[in-house]
Structures are given as C-alpha cells and as structure tokens.
KOLVEXFI-319946 format. One line per field, with one value per residue (C-alpha): residue number from 1; residue in one letter; x, y, z; chain. Coordinates in nm, 3 decimals. Layout:
<sites>
n <- c(NUM/...)
res <- c(a/...)
px <- c(X/...)
py <- c(Y/...)
pz <- c(Z/...)
chain <- c(A/...)
</sites>
This chain:
<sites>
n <- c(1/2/3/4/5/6/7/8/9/10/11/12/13/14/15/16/17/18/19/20/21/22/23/24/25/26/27/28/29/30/31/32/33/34/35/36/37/38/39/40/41/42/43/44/45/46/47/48/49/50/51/52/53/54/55/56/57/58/59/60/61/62/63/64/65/66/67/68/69/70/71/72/73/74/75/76/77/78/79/80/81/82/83/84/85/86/87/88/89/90/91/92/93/94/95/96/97/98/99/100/101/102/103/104/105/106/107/108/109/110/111/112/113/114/115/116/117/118/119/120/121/122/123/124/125/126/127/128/129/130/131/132/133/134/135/136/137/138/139/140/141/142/143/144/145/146/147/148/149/150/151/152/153/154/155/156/157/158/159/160/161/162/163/164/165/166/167/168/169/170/171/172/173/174/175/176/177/178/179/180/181/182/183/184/185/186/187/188/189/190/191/192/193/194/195/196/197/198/199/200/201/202/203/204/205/206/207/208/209/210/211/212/213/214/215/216/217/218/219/220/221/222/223/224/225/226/227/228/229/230/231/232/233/234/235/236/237/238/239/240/241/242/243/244/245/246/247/248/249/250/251/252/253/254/255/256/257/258/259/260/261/262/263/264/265/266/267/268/269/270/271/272/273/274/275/276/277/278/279/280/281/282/283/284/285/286/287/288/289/290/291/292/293/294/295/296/297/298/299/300/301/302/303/304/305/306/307/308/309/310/311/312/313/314/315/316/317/318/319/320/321/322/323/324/325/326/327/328/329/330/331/332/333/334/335/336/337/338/339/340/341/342/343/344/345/346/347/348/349/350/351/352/353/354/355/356/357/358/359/360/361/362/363/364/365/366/367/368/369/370/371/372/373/374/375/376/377/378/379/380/381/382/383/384/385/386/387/388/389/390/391/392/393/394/395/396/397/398/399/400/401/402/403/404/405/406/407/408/409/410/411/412/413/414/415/416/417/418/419/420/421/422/423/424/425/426/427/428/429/430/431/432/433/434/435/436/437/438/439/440/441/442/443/444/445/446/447/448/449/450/451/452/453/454/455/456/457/458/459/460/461/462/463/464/465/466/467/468/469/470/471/472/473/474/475/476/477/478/479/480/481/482/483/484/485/486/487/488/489/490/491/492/493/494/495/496/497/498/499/500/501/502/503/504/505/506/507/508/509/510/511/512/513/514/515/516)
res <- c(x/x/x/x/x/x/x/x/x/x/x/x/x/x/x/x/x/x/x/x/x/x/x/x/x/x/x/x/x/x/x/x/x/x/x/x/x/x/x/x/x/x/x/x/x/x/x/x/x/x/x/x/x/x/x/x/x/x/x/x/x/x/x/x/x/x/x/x/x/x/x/x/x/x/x/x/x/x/x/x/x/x/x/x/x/x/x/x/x/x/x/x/x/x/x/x/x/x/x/x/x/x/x/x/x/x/x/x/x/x/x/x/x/x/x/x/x/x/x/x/x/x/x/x/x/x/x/x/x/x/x/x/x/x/x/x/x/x/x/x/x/x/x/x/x/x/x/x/x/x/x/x/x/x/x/x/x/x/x/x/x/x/x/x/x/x/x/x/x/x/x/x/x/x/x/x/x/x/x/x/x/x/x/x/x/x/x/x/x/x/x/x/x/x/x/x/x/x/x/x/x/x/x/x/x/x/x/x/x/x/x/x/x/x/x/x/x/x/x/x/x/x/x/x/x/x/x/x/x/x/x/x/x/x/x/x/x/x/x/x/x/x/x/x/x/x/x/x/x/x/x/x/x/x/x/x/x/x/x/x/x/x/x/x/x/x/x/x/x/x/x/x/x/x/x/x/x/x/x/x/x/x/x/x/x/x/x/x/x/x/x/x/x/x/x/x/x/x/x/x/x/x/x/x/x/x/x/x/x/x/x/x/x/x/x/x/x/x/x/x/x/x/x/x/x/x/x/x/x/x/x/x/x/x/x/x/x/x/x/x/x/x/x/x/x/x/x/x/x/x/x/x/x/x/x/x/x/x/x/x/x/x/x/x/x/x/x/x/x/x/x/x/x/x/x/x/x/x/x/x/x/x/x/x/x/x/x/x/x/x/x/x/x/x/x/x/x/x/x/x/x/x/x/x/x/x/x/x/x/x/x/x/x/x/x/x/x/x/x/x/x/x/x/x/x/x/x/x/x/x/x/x/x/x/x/x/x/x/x/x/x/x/x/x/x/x/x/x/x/x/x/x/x/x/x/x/x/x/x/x/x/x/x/x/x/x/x/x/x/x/x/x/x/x/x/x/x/x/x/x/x/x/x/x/x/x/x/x/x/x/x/x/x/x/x/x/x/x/x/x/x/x/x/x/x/x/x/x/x/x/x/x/x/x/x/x)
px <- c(-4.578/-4.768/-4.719/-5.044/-5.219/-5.399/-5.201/-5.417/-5.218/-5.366/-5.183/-4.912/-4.890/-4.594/-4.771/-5.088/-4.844/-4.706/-4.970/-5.173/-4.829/-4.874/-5.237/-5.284/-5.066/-4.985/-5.181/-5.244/-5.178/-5.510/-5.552/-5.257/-5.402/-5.803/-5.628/-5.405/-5.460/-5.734/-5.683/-5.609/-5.912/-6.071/-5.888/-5.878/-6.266/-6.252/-5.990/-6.182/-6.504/-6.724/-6.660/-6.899/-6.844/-6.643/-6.772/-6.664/-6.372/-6.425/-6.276/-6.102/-6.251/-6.636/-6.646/-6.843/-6.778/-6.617/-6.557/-6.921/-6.886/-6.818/-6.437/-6.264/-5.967/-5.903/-5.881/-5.752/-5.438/-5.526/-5.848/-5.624/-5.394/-5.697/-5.832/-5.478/-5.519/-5.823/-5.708/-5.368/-5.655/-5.864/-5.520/-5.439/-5.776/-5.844/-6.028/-5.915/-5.948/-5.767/-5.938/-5.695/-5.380/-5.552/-5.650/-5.298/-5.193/-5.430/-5.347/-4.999/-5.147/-5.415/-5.207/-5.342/-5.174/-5.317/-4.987/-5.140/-5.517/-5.513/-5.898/-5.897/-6.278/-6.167/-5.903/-6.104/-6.397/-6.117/-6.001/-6.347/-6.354/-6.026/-6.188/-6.553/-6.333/-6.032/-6.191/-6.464/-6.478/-6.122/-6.298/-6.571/-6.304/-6.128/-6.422/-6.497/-6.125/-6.144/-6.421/-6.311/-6.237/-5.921/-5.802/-5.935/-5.728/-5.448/-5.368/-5.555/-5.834/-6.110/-5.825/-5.913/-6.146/-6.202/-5.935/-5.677/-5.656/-5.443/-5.260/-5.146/-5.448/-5.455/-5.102/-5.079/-5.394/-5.247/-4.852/-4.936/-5.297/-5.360/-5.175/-4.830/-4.544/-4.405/-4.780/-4.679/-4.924/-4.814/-4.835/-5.128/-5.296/-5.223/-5.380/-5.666/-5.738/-5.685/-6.014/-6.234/-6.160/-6.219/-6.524/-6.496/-6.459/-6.490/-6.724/-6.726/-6.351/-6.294/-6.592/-6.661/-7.041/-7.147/-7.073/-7.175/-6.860/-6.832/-6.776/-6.966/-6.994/-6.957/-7.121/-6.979/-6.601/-6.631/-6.463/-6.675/-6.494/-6.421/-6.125/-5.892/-5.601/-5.334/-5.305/-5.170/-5.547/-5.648/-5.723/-6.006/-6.240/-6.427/-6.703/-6.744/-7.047/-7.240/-7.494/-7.522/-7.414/-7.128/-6.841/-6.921/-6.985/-6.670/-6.513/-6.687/-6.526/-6.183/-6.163/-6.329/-6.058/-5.812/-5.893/-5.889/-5.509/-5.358/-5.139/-5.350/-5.388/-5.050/-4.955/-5.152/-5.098/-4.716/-4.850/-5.048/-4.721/-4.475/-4.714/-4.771/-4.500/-4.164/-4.056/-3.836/-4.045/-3.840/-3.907/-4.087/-4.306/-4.394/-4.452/-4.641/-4.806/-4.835/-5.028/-5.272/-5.312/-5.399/-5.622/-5.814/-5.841/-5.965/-6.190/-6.354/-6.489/-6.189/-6.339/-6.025/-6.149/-6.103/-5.741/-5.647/-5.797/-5.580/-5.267/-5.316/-5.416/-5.153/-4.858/-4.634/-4.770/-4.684/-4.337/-4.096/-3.804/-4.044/-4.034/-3.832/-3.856/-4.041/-3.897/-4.165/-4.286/-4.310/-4.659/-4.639/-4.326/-4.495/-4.890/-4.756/-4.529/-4.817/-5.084/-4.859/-4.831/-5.206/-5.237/-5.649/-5.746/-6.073/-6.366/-6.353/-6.702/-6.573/-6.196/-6.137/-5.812/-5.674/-5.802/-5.631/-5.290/-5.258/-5.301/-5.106/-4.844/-4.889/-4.874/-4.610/-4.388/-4.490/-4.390/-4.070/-4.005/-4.104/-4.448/-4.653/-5.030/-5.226/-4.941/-4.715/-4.418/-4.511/-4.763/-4.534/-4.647/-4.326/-4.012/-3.965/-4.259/-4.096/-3.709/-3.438/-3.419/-3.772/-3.855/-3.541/-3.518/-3.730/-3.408/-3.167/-2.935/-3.203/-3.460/-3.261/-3.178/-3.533/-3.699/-3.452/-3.533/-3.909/-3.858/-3.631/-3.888/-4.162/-3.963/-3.784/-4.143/-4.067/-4.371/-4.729/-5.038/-5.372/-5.246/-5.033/-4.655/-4.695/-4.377/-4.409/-4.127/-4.206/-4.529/-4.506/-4.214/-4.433/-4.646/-4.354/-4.352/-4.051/-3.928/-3.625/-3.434/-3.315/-3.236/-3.619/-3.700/-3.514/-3.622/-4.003/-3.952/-3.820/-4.014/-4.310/-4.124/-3.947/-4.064/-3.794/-3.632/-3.245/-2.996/-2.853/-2.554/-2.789/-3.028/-2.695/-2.572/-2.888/-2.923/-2.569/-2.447/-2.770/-2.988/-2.778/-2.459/-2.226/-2.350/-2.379/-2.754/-2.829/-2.790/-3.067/-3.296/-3.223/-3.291/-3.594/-3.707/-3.623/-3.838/-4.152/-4.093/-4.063/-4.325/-4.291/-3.904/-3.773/-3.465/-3.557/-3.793/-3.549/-3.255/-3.512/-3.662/-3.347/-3.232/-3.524/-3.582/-3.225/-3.281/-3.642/-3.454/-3.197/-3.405/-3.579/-3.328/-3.223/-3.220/-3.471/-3.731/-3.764/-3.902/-4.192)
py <- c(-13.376/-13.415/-13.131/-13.027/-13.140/-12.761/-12.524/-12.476/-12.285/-11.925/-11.658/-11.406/-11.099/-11.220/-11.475/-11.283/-11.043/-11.307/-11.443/-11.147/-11.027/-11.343/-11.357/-10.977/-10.677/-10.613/-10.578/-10.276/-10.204/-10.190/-10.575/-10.700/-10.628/-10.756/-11.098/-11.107/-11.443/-11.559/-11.956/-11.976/-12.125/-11.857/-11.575/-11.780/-11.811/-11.353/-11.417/-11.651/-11.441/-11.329/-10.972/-10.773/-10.670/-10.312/-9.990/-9.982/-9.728/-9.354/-9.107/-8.873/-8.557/-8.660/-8.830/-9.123/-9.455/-9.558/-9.965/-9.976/-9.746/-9.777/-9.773/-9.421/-9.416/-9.093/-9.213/-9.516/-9.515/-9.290/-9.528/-9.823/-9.635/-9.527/-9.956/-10.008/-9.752/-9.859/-10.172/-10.065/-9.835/-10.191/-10.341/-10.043/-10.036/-10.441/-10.569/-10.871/-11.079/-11.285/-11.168/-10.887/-11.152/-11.427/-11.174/-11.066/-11.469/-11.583/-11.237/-11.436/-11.753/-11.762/-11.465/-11.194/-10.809/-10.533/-10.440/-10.704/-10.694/-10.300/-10.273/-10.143/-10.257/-10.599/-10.541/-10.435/-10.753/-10.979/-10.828/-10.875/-11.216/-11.355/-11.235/-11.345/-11.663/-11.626/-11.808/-12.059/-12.371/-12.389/-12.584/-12.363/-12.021/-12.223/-12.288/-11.902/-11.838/-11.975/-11.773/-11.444/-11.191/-11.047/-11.438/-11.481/-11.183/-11.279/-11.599/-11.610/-11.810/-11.579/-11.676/-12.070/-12.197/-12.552/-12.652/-12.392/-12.468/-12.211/-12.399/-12.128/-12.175/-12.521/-12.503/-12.297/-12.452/-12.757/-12.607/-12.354/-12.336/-12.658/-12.977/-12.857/-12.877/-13.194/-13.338/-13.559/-13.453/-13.450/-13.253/-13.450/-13.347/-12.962/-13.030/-13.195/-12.959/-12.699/-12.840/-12.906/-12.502/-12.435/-12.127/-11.912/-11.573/-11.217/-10.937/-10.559/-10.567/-10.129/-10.125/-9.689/-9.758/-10.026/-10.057/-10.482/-10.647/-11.053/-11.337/-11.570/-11.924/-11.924/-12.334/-12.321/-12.236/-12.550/-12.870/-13.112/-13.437/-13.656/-13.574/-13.879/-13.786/-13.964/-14.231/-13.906/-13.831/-14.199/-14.241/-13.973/-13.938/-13.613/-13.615/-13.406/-13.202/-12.925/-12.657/-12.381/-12.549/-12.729/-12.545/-12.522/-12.892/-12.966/-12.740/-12.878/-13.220/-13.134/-12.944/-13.249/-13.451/-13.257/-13.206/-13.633/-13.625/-13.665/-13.389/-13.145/-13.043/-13.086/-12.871/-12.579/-12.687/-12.608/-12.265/-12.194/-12.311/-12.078/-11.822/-11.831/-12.003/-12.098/-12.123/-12.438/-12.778/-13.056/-13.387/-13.444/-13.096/-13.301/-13.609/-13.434/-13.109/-13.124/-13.440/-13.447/-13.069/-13.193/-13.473/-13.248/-13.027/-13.302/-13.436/-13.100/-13.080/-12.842/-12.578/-12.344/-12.223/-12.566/-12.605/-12.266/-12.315/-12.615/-12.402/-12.116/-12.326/-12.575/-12.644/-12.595/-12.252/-12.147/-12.299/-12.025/-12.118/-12.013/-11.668/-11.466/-11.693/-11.477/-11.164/-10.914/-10.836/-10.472/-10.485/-10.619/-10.378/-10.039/-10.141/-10.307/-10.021/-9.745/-9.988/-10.019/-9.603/-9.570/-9.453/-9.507/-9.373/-9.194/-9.254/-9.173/-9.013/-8.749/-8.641/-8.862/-8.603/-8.738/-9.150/-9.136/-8.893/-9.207/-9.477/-9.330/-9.310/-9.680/-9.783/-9.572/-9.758/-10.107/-10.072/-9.874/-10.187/-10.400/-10.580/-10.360/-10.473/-10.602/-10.624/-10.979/-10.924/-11.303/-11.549/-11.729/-11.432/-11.197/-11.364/-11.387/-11.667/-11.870/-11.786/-11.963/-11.821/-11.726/-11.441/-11.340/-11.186/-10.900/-10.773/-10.645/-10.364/-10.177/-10.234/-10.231/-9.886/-9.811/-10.004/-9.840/-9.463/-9.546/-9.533/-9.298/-9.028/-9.132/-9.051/-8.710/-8.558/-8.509/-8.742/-8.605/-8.810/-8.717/-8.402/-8.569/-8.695/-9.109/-9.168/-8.930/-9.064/-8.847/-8.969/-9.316/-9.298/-9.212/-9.534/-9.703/-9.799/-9.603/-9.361/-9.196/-9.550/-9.579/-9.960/-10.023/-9.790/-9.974/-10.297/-10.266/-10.073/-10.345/-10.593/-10.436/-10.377/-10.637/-10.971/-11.195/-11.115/-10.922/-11.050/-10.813/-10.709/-10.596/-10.354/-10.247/-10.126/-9.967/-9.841/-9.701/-9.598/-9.517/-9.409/-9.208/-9.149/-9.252/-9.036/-9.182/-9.314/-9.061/-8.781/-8.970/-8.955/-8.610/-8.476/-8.663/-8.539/-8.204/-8.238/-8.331/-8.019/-7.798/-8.017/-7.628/-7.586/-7.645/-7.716/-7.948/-8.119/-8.124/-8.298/-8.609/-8.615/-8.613/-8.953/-9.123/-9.034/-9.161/-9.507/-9.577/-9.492/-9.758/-10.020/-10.016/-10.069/-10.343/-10.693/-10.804/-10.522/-10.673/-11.030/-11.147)
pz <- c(14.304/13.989/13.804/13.710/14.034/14.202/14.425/14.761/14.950/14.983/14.742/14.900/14.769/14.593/14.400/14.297/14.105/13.968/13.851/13.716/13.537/13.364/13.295/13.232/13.148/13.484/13.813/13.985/14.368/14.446/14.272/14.459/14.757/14.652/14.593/14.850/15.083/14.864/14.664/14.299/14.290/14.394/14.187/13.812/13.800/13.821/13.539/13.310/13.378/13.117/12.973/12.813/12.444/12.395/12.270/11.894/11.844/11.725/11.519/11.682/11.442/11.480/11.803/11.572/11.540/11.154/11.133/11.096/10.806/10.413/10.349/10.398/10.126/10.242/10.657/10.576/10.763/11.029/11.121/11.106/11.387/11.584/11.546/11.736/11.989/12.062/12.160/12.349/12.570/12.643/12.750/12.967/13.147/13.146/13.471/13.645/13.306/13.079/12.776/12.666/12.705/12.536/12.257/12.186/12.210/11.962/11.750/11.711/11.651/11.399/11.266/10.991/10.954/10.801/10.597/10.339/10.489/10.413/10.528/10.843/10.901/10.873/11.104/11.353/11.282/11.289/11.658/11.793/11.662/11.840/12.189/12.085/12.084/12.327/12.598/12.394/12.202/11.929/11.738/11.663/11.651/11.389/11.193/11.232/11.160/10.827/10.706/10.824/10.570/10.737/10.705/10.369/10.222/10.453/10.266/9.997/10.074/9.841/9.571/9.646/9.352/9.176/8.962/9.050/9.402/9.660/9.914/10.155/10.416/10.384/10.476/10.736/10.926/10.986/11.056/11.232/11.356/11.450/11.387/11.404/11.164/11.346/11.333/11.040/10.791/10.392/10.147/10.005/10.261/10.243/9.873/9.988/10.265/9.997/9.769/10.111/10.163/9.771/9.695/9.985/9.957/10.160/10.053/10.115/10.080/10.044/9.925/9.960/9.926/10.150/10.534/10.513/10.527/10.576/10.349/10.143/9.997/9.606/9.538/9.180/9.281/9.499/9.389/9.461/9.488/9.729/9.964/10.088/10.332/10.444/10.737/10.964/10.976/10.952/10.557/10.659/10.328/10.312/10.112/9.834/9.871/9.657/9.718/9.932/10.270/10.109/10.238/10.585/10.597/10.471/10.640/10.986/10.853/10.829/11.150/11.307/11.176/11.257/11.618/11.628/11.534/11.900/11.845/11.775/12.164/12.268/12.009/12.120/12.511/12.402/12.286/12.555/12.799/12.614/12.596/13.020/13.188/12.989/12.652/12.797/12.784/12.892/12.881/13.231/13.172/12.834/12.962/13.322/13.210/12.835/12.821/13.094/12.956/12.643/12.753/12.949/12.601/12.410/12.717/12.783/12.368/12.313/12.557/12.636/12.949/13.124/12.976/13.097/13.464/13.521/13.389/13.619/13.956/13.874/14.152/13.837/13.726/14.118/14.098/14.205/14.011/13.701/13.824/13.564/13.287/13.056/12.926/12.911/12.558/12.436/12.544/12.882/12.921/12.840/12.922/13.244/13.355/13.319/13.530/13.780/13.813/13.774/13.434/13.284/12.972/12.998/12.848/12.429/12.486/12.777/12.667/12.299/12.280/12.577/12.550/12.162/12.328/12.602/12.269/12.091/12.326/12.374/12.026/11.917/12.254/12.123/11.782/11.833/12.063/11.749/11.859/11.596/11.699/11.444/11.207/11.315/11.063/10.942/10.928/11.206/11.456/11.611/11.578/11.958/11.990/11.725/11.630/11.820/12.171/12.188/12.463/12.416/12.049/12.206/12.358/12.095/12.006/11.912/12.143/12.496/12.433/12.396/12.665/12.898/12.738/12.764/13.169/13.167/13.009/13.242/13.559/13.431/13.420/13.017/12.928/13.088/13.017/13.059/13.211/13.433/13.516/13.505/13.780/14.054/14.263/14.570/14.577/14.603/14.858/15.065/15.029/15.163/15.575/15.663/15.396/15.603/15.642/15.263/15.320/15.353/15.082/14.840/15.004/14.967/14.598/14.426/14.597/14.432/14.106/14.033/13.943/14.093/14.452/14.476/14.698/14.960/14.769/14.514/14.743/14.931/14.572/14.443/14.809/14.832/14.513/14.305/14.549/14.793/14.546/14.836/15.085/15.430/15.440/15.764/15.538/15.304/15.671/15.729/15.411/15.350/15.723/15.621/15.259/15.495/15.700/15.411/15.097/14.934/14.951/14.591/14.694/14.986/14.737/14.425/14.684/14.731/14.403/14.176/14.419/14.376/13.970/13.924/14.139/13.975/13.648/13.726/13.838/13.510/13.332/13.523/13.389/13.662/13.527/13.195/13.289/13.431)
chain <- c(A/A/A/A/A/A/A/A/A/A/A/A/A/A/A/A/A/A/A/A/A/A/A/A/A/A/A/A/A/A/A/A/A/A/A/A/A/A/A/A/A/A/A/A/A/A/A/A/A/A/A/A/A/A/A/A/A/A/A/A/A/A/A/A/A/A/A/A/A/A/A/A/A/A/A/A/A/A/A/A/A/A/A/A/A/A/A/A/A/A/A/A/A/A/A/A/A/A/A/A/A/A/A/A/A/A/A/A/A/A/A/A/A/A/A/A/A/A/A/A/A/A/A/A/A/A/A/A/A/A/A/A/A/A/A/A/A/A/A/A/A/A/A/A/A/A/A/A/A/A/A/A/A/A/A/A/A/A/A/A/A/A/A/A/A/A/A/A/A/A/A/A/A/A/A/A/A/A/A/A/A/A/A/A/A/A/A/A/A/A/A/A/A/A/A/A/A/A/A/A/A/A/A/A/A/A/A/A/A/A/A/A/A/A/A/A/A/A/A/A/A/A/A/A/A/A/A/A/A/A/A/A/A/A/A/A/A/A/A/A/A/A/A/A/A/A/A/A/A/A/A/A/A/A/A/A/A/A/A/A/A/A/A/A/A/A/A/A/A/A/A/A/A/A/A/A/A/A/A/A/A/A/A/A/A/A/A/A/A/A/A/A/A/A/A/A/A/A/A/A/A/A/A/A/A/A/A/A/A/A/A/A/A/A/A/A/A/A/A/A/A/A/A/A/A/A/A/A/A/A/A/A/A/A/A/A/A/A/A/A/A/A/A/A/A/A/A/A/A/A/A/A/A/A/A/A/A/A/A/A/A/A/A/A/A/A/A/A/A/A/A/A/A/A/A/A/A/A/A/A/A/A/A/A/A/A/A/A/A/A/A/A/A/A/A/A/A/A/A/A/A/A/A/A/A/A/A/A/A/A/A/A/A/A/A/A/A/A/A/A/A/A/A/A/A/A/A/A/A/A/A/A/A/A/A/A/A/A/A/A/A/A/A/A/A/A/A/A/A/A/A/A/A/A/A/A/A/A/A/A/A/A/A/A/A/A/A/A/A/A/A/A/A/A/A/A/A/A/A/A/A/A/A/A/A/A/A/A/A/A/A/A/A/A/A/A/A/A/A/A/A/A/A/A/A/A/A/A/A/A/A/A/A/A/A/A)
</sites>
C-alpha cells in the first residue's frame, strides 16, 4: 500500500468522527450522521470549501464594531479579549470546514502575540489574514506575511533599515517559516535576507486619531545592493533594487528562492503531518508520505488546498492504528466537548451578552489550559508543537487537574450557558437504543465519546463500578423504568441522574477522552 495512494472505501460513522475531530474542532451528531457512508472524496471537497468572510467583532457596550476604529487606550485590553472571543465563537459554530483548524495551525506557525503586538486592531487584521490565506497559495501568504504590521512589530521588521540591518525576520523566515532550521542555510544568508527585507515598516500603530492601519515601503531605508547567498540557495544573487516597488520585488525574489530549496515543502508537509496525524515521522512515512506530499506542494505552485486533499483522502490518514495519536489541545478539548453537547453561540447582533458569556467561557478554558489564542508564549508557537514530546506537554500537573474540572462543572449543572446546562445526562440517555440494559448504555456512550475503542474489561468497569456503584445492573433497569414512569419524581429522576453525571464525569477524565 502506498501510503499516500486515496482511501475509497465509503466512511463509517467511526471514521467520519475521526476525521472531522481532526480537521475541525469536533463534529456534531447531526454531521456524523450527514457523512456517514459517503467517500473521502466526497466529504474533503465540503471541508476545503470556500467560506465567506466573518462579521467583524463588536463591543459588547455599543453593539458596534471597534477594529475598524482609531486605537482605544482606554479599551485596549478589554477589545483585545473580545478579538479572542470572537474567534473561540467562529471555532464553536464552524461548518463542515477546515478553515478554523488551519487558522489556529498557521496562528502557530507564522507566529505573532499581542503581549508584544499590544494593538489589538492589528491583532485582529493579522487573524483575518492567516484565513484569507489558510487554504491559498504559501507563497503569496508569505509574501503577505512579511508585510503585515502585527509581523512587523512582532520581530522587528519596521526596525529593519540600510546600514543597521535587524536580523530577527530574516531569521526566523527561513527557521521557522519556511526553510527549516535543518534546511542548511547560513548565517550569511539570514544577513542577506535581512538587507532584501530592509525599509518596511507598519503605519497606524495606536494611532488614537486614525482608523487606517497597514504598512508601507520607505525607498530610502532600503539598502540597495546586490544580495549573494550561499550555495544552500544555489549562489542566488538578488538584485539590488530602488524606488517605490523595490521591496516587494525583492521580497518576491527571496521567497521565490526560497520556495526552490527542496526542503522548503517537506518542511511544512512535516508541519502539516504533526499538525493532523502524528507527531511520529519515521523513516518510511518520510520516505512514502512526506515526499510525494511535498512534490505534489511544489507541483501544484504551492497551492495548499491540493496538499491538504491528498492528506485527508490518503489510506494513511484512515489508518486505524493512528487513532489516538494526538492528544487534544486545549482548544480541541473545550471547543470540541461543547459541539459535541450542542452548544452555538448566538448571533452578536440578537443576544451580544450571551455570544461574549459563551467566549468568554471559552477563552478563559483555553488559557487556564495554557493555549492563550493570539498570544503563542514564543516565536516557536506553544511548546507542545515544538518541545520534546510534542502533544504531550499539554498534559501536566497543572493542566490535568483542570481539563478534568472543566467536565466535571459541565455535568454537575454548576456551569449554564446561554441559559442552559451544556451536559444534560438524562437527556442524551435517552438517544441511546436501549437505555434500561446499562451494558449497552455504556457501550454506545463511549463509542460516541471516545476517540479510540475500550476493551470489555473497560465498559464492564465503567459499567459496574462507575455507573451502577456495584449494584446489580437489574436494579439500573428498574430504576431507570421507574424514572420514565414518574419524568416529575425528584427522587426517581435524581437516582438516574447522579449515575449517569458521575460516569460521564469519569469518562472525561479518562485517558482515552483527551486524544483524538
């Protein structure tokens, strides 16, 4: 089997959550079921679909929009939370699309924060630029990259003039945007790329007067010289250029020679392959997936869409021993989790109290959980996409306690939303085929809620002991017989409830909850 050859078979419902918890934040029950039987090639097209631009956020006081707006010293932090809420409330209500997922992987990748942004209007202009982008051309999103204010602050590319030079874009282009650390450039060349990049600059920056924000071109901060790099980029010479178009033809230059280096697209293949299916890349994924990957990259002009349809179709993609492999980030924990139970945020322009009380519930989860959004702690991204260990520096001492708390609180009824409890246990027992035989109930539960399959030992523990509390199961069948009798008998109704908050509160803590 080559690795990257299609998958034909049609999709159980087993698969299409596997793949949409991959490709999204989650599916929904109602998704499952849409996609259910159908090909991947007939689901990934829905995913790589078109989306149409969102409504610009609002202030929660006016009801008006404010990243259109001149800088609010006064609002500043609150509009920079709202910017992030605002997004966490796209993530929760995403349709069947990749751009959300692709959004938050390229918010790690060509990565800005607005701890050292600290405009929150450039915060927001740099968000709609990485999903203008997500799914188009990377070599034109890393032109537009470059000259993006957010980036420009970021690392100090408006600081970049003739004859003092700043190297930390330069730099971090080619290590980490692009080429790769292991992609054998030299420091000559992070100095060279350093005077190609020389003159730009963003404008507006908290400016309280004007709401124009963007970036310019300054021709007489632009060294002008000839730029020779080294044979890692084929003794490339890029001519040194003046006038008002200068910088962007430079900079076209040394993207184009970039993108020739041949590791240029396995490098962000490997990205794209952590990001979706395992941080593990051994030899024969290299030599199998990586590479035809990449020469599909470089084949299809560097289109993404292409690279990411052969990922998602691919027989490897569907392998099952993949299943698991990924331990769910803060995001795909907590906006995951609430899609599943059926949580939307309303529209901002029919209840804004209740779309920023659901955003901010999100936010507050994911940062607590230590994936702040909009605010990587580094210019590597979080430290679980690049330390040792990967996926798995999102559980820690700190964290595990709160990843289990955050679904404890949604089942005890403590946490409403929107008006409403987000786990109502009773409720989706019911959805179940036979609710009185607790074996099935636990059977078809975590089938649906868990990501990778228990053995019987497992459901006959979570059945037995957590479920029924050692009880003979009959007395599960005649007290859930007796609830449906009596839906308005408290006590009936608490007997039932309190077993079923305390086994959905177990199963997410379990280990098999927390990967994907």
């Amino acid at each position: 089997m080559a690795l990257l050859d299609a998958y034909t078979k049609p999709l159980t419902a087993d698969q299409v959550a596997y793949l949409l918890r991959r490709a999204t934040f989650g599916p929904t029950s109602g998704q499952i079921k849409t996609f259910t039987g159908q090909t991947a090639a007939q689901v990934v097209p829905k995913l790589l679909a078109d989306q149409p631009a969102p409504a610009l956020p609002l202030d929660l006081k006016t009801s008006r929009t404010f990243t259109d707006q001149p800088f609010d010293t006064t609002n500043q932090g609150t509009f920079e939370a709202y910017v992030k809420m605002w997004w966490a409330n796209l993530m929760l209500n995403q349709p069947v699309s990749l751009i959300e997922k692709m959004t938050l992987f390229w918010s790690n990748h060509f990565v800005t924060n607005d701890s050292t942004v600290n405009d929150y209007r450039y915060m927001y202009r740099y968000n709609t630029l990485l999903r203008q982008y997500a799914l188009g051309n990377f070599k034109a999103f890393t032109i537009a990259i470059t000259q993006d204010p957010a980036m420009l602050r970021f690392l100090n590319g408006n600081q970049n003039v003739v004859g003092t030079a700043n190297e930390n874009y330069a730099r971090e282009l080619q290590e980490l945007f692009t080429i790769g650390r292991n992609g054998g450039y030299t420091e000559a060349d992070v100095r060279a790329a350093a005077k190609v990049l020389t003159g730009w600059a963003d404008t507006g920056y908290r400016d309280v007067t004007t709401a124009t924000i963007g970036n310019t071109f300054r021709a007489n901060r632009h060294d002008t010289t000839d730029k020779t790099f080294s044979s890692t980029y084929q003794n490339t010479v890029i001519k040194g250029r003046s006038g008002a178009n200068a910088g962007l033809d430079e900079l076209t230059d040394l993207v184009d020679m970039i993108l020739k280096n041949v590791e240029t697209p396995r490098y962000i293949c490997r990205k794209l392959y952590r990001w979706f299916i395992n941080s593990d890349i051994p030899d024969a994924v290299e030599t199998n997936f990586i590479q035809p990957l990449a020469d599909l990259f470089r084949k299809a002009n560097f289109e993404i869409k292409p690279v990411l349809t052969a990922l998602f179709q691919s027989q490897h993609f569907f392998d099952e021993a993949l299943r698991g492999a990924v331990i769910k980030s803060p995001t795909d924990l907590v906006v995951g989790t609430l899609r599943f139970w059926g949580l939307q945020s309303p529209d901002p322009t029919q209840n804004i109290t209740a779309y920023y009380q659901i955003g901010n519930y999100i936010n507050a989860r994911i940062k607590e959980e230590q994936q702040d959004l909009l605010n990587p702690p580094t210019v590597f991204g979080w430290t679980a996409y690049y330390q040792t260990g990967y996926y798995q520096q999102w559980i820690n001492s700190t964290t595990l306690g709160l990843r289990g708390n955050f679904g404890d609180v949604l089942t005890n009824g403590a946490q409403k939303l929107n008006g409403r409890v987000v786990v109502d246990g009773l409720t989706y027992a019911k959805t179940m085929s036979d609710p009185t035989d607790p074996a099935k109930l636990v059977t078809e539960m975590t089938a649906q809620l868990l990501s990778i399959p228990l053995d019987q030992v497992q459901k006959d523990f979570l059945t037995d002991t957590v479920l029924l509390g050692s009880i003979p199961r009959y007395e599960w069948t005649s007290e859930w017989n007796d609830y449906v009798k009596n839906p308005n008998d408290a006590a009936k109704k608490q007997a039932v409830q309190l077993k079923l908050t305390t086994l959905l509160q177990y199963i997410f803590r379990m280990a098999e909850y927390q990967v994907i």
